[in-house]
N, CA and C atoms as a LAMMPS dump frame, in Angstrom:
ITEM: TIMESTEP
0
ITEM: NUMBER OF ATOMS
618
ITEM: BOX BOUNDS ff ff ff
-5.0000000000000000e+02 5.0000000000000000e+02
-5.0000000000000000e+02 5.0000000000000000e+02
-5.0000000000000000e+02 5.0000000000000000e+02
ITEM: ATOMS id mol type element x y z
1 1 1 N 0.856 -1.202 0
2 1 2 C 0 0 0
3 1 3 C 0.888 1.246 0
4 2 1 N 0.697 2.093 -0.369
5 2 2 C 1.005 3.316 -0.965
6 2 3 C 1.144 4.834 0.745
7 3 1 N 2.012 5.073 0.78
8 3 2 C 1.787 6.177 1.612
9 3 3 C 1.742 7.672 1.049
10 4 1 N 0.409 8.192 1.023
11 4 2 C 0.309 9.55 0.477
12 4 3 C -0.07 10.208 1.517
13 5 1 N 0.36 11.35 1.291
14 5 2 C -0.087 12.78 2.569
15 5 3 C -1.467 13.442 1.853
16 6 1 N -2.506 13.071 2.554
17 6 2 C -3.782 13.571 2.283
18 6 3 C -4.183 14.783 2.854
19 7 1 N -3.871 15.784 2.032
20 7 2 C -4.412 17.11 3.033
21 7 3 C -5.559 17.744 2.343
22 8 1 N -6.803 17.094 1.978
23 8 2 C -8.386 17.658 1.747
24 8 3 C -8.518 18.319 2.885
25 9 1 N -8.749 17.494 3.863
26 9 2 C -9.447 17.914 5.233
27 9 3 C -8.726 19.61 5.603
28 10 1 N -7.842 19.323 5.426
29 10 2 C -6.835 20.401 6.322
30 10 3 C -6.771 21.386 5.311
31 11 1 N -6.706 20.987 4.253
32 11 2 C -6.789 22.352 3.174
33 11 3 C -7.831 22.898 3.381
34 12 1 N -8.908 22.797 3.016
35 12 2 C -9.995 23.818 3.278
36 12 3 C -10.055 24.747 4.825
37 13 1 N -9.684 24.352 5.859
38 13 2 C -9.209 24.858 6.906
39 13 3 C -8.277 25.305 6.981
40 14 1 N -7.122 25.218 6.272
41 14 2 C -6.04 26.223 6.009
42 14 3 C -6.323 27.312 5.109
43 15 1 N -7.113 26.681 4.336
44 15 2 C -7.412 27.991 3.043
45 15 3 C -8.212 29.011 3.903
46 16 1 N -9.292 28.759 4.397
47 16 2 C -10.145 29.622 5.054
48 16 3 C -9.456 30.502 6.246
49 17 1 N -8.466 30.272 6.904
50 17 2 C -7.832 30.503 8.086
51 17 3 C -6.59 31.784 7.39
52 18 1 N -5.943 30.942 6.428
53 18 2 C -4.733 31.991 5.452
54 18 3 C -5.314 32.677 4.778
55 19 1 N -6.95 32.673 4.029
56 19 2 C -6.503 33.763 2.683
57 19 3 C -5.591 33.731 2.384
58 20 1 N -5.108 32.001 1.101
59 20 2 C -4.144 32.255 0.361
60 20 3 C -2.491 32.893 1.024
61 21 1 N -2.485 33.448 2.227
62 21 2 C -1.408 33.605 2.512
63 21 3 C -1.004 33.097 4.041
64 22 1 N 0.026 32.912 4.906
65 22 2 C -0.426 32.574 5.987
66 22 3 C 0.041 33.812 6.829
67 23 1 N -0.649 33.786 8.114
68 23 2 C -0.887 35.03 8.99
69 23 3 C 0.649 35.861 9.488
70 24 1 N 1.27 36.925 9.787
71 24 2 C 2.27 37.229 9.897
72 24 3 C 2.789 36.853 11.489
73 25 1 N 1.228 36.258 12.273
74 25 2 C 1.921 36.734 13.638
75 25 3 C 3.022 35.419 14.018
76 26 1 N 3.844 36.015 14.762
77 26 2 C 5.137 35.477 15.141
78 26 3 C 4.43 34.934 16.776
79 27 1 N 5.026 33.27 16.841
80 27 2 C 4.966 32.964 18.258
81 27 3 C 6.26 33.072 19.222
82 28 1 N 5.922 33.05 20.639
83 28 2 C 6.677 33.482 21.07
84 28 3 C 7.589 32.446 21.168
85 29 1 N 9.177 32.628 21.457
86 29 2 C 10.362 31.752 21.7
87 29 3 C 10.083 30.56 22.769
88 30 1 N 9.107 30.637 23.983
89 30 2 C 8.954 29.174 24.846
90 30 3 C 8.186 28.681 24.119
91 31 1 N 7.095 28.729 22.758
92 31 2 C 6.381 28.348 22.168
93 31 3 C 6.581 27.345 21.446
94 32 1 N 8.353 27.671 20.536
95 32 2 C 8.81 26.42 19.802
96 32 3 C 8.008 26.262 18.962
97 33 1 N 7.751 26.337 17.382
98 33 2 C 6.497 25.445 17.028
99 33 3 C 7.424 23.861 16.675
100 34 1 N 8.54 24.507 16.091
101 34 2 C 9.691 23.173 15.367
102 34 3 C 8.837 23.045 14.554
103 35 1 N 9.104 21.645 13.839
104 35 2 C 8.374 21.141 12.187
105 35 3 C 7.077 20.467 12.712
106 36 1 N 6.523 20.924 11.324
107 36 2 C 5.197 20.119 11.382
108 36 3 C 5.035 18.609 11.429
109 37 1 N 4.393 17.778 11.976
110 37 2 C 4.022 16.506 12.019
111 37 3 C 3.123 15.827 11.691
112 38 1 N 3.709 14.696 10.847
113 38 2 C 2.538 13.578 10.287
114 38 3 C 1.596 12.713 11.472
115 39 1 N 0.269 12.133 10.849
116 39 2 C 0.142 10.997 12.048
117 39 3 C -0.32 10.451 10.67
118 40 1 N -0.737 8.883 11.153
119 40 2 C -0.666 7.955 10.58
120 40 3 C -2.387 7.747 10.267
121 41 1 N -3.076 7.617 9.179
122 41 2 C -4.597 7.812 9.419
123 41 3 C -5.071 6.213 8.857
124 42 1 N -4.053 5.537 8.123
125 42 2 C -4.807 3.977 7.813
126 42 3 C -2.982 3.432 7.33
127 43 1 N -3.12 2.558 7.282
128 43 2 C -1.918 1.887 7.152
129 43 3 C -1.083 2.06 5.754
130 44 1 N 0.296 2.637 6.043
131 44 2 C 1.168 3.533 4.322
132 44 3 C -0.033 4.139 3.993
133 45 1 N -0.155 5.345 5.025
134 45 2 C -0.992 6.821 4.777
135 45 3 C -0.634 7.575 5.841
136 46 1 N -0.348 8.907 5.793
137 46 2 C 0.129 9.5 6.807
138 46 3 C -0.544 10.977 6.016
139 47 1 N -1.145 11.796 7.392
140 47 2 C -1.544 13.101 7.002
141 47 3 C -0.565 14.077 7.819
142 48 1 N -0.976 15.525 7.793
143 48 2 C -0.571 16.587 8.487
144 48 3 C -1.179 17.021 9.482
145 49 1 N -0.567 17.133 11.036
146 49 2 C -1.293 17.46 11.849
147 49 3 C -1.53 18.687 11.872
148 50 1 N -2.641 19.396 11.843
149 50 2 C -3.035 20.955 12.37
150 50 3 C -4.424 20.992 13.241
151 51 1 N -3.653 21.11 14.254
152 51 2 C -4.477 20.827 15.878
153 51 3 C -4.693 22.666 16.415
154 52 1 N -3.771 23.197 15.996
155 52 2 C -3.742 24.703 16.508
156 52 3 C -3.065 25.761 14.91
157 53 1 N -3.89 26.168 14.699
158 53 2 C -3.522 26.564 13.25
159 53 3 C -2.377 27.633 13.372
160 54 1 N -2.352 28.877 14.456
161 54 2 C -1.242 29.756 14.572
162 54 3 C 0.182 28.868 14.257
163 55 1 N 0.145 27.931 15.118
164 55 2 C 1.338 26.981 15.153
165 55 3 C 1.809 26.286 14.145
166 56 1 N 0.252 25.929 13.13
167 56 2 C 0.997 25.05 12.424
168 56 3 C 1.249 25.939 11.024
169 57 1 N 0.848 27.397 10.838
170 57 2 C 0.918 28.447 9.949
171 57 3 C 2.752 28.762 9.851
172 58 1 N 3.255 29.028 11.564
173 58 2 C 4.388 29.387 11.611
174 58 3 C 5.61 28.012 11.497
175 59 1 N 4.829 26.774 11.725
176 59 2 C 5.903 25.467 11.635
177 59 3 C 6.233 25.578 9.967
178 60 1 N 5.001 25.482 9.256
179 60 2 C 4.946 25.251 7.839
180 60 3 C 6.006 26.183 7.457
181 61 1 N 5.543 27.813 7.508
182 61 2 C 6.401 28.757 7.08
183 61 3 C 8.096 28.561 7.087
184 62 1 N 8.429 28.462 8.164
185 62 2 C 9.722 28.217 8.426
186 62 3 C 10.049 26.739 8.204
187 63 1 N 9.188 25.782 7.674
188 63 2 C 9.887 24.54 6.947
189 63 3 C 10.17 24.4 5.272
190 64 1 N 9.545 25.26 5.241
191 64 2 C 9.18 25.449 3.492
192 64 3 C 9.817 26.503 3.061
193 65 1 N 10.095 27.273 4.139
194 65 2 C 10.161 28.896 2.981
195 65 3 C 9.286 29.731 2.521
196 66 1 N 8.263 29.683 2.391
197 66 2 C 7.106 29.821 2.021
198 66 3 C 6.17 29.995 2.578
199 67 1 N 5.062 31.101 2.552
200 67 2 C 3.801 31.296 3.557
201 67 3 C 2.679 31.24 2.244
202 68 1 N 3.142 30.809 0.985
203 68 2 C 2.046 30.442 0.15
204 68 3 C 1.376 28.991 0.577
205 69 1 N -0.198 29.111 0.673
206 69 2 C -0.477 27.656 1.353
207 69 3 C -0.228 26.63 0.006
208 70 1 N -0.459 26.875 -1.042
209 70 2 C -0.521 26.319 -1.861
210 70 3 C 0.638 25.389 -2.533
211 71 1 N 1.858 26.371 -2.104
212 71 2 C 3.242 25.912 -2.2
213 71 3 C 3.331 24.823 -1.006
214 72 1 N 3.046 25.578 0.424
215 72 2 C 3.261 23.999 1.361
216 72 3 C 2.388 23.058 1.027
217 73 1 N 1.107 22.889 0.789
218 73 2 C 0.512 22.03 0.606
219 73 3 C 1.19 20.595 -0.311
220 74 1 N 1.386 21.196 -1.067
221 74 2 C 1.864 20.637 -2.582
222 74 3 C 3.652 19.548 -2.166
223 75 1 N 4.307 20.921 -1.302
224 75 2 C 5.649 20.368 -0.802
225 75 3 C 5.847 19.386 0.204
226 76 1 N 4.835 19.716 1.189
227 76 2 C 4.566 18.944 2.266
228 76 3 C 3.745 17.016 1.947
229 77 1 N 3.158 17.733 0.756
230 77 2 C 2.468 16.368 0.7
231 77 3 C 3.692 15.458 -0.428
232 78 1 N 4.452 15.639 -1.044
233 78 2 C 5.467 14.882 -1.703
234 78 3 C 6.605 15.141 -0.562
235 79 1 N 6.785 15.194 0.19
236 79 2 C 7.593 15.134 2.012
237 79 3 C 6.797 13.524 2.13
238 80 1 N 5.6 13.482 2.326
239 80 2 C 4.966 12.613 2.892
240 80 3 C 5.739 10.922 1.927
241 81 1 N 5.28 11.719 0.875
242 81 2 C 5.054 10.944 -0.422
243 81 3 C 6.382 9.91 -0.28
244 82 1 N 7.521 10.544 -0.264
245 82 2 C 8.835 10.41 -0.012
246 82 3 C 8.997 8.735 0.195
247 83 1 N 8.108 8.025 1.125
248 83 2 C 7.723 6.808 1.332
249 83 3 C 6.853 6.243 1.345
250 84 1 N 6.28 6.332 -0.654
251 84 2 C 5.878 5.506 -0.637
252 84 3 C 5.312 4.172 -0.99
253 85 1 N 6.521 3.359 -1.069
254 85 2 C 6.848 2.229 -0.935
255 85 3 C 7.393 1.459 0.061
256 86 1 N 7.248 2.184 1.1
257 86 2 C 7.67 2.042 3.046
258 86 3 C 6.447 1.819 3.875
259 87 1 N 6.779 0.74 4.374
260 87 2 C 5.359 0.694 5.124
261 87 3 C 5.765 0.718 6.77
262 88 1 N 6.983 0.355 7.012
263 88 2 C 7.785 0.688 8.038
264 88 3 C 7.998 1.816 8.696
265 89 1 N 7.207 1.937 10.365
266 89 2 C 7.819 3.35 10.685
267 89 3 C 7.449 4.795 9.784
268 90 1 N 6.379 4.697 9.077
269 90 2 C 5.799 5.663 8.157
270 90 3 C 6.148 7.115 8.904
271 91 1 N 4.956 6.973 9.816
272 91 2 C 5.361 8.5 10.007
273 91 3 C 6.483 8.862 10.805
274 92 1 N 7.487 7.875 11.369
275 92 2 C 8.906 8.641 11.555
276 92 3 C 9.541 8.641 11.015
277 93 1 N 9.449 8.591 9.726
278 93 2 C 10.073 8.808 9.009
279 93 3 C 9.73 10.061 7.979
280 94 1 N 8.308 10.307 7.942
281 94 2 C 7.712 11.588 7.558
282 94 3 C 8.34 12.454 8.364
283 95 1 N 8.178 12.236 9.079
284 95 2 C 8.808 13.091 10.376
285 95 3 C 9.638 13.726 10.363
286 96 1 N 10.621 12.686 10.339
287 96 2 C 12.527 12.753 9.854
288 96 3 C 12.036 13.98 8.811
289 97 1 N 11.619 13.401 7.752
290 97 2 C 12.125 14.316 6.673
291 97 3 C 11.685 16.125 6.619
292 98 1 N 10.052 16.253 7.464
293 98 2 C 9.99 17.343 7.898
294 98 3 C 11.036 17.877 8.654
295 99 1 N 11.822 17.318 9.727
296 99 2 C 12.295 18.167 10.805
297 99 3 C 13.797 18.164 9.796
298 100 1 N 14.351 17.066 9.005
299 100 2 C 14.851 17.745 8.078
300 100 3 C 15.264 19.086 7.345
301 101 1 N 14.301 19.358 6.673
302 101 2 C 14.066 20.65 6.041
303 101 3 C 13.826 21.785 7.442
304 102 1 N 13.124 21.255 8.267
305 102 2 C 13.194 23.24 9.022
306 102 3 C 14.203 23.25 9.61
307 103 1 N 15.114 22.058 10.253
308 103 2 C 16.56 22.251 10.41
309 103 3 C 17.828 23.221 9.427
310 104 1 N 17.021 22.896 8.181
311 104 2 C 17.909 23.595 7.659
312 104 3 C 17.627 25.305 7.144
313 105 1 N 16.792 25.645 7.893
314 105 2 C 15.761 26.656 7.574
315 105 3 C 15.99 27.243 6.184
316 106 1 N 14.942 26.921 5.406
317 106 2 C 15.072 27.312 3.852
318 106 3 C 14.608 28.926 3.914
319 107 1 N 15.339 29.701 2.71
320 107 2 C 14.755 30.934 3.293
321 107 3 C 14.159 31.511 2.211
322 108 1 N 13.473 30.489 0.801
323 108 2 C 12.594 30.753 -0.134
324 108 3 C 12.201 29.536 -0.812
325 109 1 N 11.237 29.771 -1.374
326 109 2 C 10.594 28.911 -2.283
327 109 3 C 12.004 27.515 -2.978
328 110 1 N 12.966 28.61 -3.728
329 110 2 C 13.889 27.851 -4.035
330 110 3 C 14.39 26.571 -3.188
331 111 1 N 14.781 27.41 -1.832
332 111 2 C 15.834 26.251 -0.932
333 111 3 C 14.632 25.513 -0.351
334 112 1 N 13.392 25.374 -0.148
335 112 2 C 12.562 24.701 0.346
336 112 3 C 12.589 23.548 -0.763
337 113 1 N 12.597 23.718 -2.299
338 113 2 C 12.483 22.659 -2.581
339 113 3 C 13.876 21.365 -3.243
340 114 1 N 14.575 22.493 -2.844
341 114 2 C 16.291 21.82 -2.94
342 114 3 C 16.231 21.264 -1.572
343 115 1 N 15.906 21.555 -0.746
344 115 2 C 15.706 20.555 1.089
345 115 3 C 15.459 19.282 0.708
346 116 1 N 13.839 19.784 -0.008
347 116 2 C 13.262 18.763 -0.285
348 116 3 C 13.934 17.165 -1.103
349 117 1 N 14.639 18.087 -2.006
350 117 2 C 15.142 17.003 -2.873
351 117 3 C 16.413 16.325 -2.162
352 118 1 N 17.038 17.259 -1.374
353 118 2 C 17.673 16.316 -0.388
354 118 3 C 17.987 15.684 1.005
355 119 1 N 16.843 16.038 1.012
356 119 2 C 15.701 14.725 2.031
357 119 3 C 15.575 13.46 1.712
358 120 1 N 14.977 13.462 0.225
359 120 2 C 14.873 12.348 -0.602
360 120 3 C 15.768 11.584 -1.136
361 121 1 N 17.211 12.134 -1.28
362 121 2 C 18.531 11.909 -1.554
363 121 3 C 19.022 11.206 -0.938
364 122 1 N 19.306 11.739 0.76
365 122 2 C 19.518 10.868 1.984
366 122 3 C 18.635 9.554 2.142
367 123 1 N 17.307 9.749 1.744
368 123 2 C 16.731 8.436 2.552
369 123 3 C 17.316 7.625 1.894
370 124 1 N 17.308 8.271 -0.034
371 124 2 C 17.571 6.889 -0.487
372 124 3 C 18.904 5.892 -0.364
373 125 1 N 20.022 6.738 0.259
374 125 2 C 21.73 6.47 0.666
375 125 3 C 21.052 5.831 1.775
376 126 1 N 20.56 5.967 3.078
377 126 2 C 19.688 5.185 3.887
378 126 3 C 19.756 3.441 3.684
379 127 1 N 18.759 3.593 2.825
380 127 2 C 17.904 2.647 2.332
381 127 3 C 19.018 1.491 1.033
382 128 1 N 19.675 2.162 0.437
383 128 2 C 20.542 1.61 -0.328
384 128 3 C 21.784 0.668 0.903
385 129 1 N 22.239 1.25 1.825
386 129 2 C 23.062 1.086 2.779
387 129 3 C 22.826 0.191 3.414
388 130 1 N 21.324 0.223 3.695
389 130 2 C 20.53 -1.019 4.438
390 130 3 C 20.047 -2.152 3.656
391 131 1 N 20.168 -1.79 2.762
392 131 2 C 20.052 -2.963 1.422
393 131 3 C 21.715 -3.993 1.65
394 132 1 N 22.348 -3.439 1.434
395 132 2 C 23.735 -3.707 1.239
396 132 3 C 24.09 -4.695 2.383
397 133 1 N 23.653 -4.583 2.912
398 133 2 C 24.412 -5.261 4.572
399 133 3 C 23.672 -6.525 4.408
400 134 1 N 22.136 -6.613 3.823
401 134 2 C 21.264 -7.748 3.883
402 134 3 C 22.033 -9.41 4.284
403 135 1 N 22.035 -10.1 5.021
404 135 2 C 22.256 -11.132 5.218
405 135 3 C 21.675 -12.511 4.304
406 136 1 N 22.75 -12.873 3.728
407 136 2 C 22.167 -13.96 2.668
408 136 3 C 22.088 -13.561 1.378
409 137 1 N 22.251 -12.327 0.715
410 137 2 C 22.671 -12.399 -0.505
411 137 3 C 23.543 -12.406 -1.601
412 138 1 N 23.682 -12.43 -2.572
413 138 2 C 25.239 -12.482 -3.446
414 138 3 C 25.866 -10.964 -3.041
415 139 1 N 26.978 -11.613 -3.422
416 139 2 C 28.214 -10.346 -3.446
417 139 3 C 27.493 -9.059 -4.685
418 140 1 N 27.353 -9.748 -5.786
419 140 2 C 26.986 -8.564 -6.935
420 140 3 C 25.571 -8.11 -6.272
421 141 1 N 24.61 -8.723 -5.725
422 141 2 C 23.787 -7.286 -5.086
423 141 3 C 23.884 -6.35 -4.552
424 142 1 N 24.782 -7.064 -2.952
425 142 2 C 25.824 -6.382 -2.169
426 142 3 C 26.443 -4.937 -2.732
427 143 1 N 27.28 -5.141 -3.891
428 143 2 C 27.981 -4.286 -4.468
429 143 3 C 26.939 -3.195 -5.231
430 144 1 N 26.207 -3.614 -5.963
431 144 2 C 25.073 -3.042 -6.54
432 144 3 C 24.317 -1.519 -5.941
433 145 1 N 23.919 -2.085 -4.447
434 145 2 C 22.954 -0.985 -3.797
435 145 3 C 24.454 -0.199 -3.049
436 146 1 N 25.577 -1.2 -2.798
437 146 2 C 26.78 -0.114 -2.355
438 146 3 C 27.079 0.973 -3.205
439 147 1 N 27.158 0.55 -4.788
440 147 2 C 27.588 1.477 -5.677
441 147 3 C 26.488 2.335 -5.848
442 148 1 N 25.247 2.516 -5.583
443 148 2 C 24.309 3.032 -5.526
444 148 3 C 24.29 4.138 -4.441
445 149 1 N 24.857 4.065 -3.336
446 149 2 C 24.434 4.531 -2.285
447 149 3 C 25.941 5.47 -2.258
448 150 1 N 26.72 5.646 -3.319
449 150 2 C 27.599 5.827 -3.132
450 150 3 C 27.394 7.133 -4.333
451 151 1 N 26.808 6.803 -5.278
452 151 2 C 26.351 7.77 -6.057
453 151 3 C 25.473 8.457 -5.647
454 152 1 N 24.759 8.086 -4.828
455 152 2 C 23.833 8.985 -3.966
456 152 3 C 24.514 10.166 -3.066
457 153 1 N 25.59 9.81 -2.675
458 153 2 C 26.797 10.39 -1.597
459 153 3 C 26.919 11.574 -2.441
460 154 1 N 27.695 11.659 -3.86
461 154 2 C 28.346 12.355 -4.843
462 154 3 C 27.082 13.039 -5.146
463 155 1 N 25.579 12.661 -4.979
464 155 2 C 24.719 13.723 -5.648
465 155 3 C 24.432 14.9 -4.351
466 156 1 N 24.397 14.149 -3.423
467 156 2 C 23.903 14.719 -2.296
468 156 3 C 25.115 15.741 -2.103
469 157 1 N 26.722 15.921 -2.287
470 157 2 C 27.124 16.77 -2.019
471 157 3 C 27.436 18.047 -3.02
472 158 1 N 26.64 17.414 -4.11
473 158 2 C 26.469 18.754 -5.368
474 158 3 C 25.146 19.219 -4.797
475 159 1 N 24.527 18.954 -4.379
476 159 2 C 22.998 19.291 -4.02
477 159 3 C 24.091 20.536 -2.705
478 160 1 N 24.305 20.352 -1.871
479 160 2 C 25.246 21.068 -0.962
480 160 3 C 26.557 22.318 -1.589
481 161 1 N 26.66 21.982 -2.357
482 161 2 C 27.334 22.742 -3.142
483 161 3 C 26.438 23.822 -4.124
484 162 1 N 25.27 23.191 -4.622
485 162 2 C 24.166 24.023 -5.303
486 162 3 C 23.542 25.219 -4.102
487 163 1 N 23.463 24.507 -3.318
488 163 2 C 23.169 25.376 -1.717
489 163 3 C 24.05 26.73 -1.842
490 164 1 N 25.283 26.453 -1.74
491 164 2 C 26.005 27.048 -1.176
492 164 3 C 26.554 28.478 -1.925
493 165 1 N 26.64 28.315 -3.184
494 165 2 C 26.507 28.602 -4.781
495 165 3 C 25.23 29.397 -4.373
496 166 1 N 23.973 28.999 -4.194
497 166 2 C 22.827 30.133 -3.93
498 166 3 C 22.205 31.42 -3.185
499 167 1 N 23.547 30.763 -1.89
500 167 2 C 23.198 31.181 -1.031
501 167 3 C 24.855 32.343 -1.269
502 168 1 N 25.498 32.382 -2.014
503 168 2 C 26.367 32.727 -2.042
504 168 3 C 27.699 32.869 -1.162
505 169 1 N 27.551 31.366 -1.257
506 169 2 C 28.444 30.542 -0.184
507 169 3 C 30.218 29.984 -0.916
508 170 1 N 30.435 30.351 -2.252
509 170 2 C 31.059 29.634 -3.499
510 170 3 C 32.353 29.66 -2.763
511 171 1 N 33.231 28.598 -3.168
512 171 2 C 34.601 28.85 -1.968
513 171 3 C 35.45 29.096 -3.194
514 172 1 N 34.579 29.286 -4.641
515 172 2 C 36.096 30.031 -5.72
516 172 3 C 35.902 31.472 -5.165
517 173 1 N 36.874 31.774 -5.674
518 173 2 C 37.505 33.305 -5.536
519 173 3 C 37.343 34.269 -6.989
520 174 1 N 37.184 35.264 -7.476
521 174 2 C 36.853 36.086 -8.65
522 174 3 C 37.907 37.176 -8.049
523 175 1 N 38.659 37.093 -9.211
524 175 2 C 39.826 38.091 -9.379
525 175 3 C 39.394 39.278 -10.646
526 176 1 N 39.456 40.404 -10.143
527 176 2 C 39.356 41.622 -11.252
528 176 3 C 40.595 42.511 -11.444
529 177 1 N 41.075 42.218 -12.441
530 177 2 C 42.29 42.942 -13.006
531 177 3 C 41.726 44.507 -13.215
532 178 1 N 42.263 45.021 -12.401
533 178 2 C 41.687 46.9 -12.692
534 178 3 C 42.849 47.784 -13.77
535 179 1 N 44.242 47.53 -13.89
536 179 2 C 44.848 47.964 -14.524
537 179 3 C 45.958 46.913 -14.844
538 180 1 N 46.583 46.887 -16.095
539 180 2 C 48.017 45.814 -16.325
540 180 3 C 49.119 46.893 -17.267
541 181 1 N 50.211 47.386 -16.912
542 181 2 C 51.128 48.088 -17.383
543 181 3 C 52.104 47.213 -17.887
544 182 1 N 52.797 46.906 -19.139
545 182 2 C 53.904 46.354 -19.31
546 182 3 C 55.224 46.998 -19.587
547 183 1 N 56.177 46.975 -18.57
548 183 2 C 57.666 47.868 -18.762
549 183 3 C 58.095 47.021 -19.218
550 184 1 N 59.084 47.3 -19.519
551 184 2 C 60.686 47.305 -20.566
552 184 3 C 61.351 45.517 -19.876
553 185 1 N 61.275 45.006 -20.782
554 185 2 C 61.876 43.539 -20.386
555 185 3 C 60.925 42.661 -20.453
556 186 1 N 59.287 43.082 -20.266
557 186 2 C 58.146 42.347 -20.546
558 186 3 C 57.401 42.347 -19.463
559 187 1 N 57.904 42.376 -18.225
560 187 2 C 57.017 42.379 -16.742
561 187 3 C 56.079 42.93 -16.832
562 188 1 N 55.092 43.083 -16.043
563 188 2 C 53.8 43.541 -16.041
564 188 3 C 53.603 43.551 -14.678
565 189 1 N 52.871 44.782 -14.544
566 189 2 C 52.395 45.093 -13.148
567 189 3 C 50.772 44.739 -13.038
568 190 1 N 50.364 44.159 -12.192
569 190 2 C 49.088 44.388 -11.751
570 190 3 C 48.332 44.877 -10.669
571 191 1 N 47.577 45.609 -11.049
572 191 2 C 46.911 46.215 -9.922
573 191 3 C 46.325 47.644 -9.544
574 192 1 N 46.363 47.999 -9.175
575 192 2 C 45.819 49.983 -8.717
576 192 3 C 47.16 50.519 -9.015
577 193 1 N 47.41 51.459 -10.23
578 193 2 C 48.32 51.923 -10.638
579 193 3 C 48.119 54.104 -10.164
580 194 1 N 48.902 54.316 -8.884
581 194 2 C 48.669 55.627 -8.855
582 194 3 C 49.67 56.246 -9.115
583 195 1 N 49.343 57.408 -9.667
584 195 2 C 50.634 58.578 -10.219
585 195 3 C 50.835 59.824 -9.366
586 196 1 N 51.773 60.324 -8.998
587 196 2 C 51.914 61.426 -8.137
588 196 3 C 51.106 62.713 -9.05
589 197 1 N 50.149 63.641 -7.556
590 197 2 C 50.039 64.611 -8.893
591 197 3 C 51.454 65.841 -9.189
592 198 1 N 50.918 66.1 -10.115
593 198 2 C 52.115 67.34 -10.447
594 198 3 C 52.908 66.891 -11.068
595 199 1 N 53.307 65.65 -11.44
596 199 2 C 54.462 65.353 -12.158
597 199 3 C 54.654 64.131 -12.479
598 200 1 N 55.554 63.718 -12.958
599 200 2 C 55.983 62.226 -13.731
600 200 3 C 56.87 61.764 -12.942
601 201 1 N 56.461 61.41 -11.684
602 201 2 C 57.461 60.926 -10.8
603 201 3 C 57.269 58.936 -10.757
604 202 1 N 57.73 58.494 -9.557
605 202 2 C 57.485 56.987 -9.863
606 202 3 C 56.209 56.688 -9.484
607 203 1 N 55.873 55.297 -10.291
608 203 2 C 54.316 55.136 -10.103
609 203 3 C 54.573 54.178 -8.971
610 204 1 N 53.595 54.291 -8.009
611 204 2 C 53.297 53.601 -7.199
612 204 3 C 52.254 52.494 -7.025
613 205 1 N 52.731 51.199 -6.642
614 205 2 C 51.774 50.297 -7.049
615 205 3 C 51.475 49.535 -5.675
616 206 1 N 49.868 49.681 -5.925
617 206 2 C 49.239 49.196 -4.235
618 206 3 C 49.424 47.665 -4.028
């Protein structure tokens, strides 16, 4: 059976509550909302809890990026989705992947759904890893979900690097040549070239 995040119920009660946007007010710091949480409503099905809507307006916001309901709705429910072909531990693992993303507090639409995608990245290095160890099967499976989980490694740290790159995090360096003089022998100077005023004296180079 299939685990999907069903949010009918809760949408129309979010819609009516947000007008399309969600409310600005801020809770207070002993309040905590942290990430939003799944419960489990029939077996590989897991919904969204919203028991107190202030709370779950400001959990969403700060897990997503986003105070469009339409955007969490949509993000939150492929969060859910994430497993489903897991019937194991469903919603802690929904879970996981919510508290995931507001751990890493996304701070737009963009990084909410780059979280997202590597949320999904990890489980599957997870899940490949735990494949691998299986007791009782050939070596070439073994190797199979290893080499798998290993390419998962290499995506997951371009996904981190795409981050970082966005956030304008880049660890290259950009060099701007402002002036290049070439004297006598071929050398070349680079750099902020100043001249004394009043005269043709030596140039000084910063």
């Amino acid at each position: 059976m299939k685990t999907k995040a069903s949010l009918t119920n809760n949408s129309t009660k979010s819609r009516a509550l947000s007008k399309r946007t969600l409310p600005g007010a801020v809770l207070t710091q002993d309040e905590k909302p942290g990430a939003p949480k799944f419960k489990l409503i029939e077996k590989g099905k897991v919904d969204l809890i919203v028991k107190e809507p202030k709370r779950f307006f400001q959990q969403a916001r700060e897990t997503v990026g986003s105070d469009d309901i339409d955007f969490i709705e949509m993000l939150m429910t492929q969060v859910g989705n994430i497993f489903s072909n897991i019937e194991e531990n469903t919603v802690k693992q929904a879970n996981f992947s919510s508290a995931f993303l507001h751990g890493l507090k996304p701070r737009d639409q963009m990084e909410g759904i780059l979280f997202a995608q590597m949320a999904g990245t990890h489980n599957l290095i997870m899940e490949y890893m735990r494949r691998a160890i299986r007791q009782g099967q050939n070596i070439d499976a073994a190797e199979d979900y290893t080499n798998r989980a290993c390419r998962l490694m290499n995506l997951f740290l371009r996904q981190i690097e795409t981050l970082e790159k966005y956030r304008g995090k880049s660890t290259q360096q950009k060099v701007i040549v402002e002036h290049v003089q070439v004297q006598e022998g071929g050398q070349a100077i680079v750099g902020n070239i100043e001249r004394p005023s009043g005269g043709r004296g030596d140039e000084k180079q910063d």
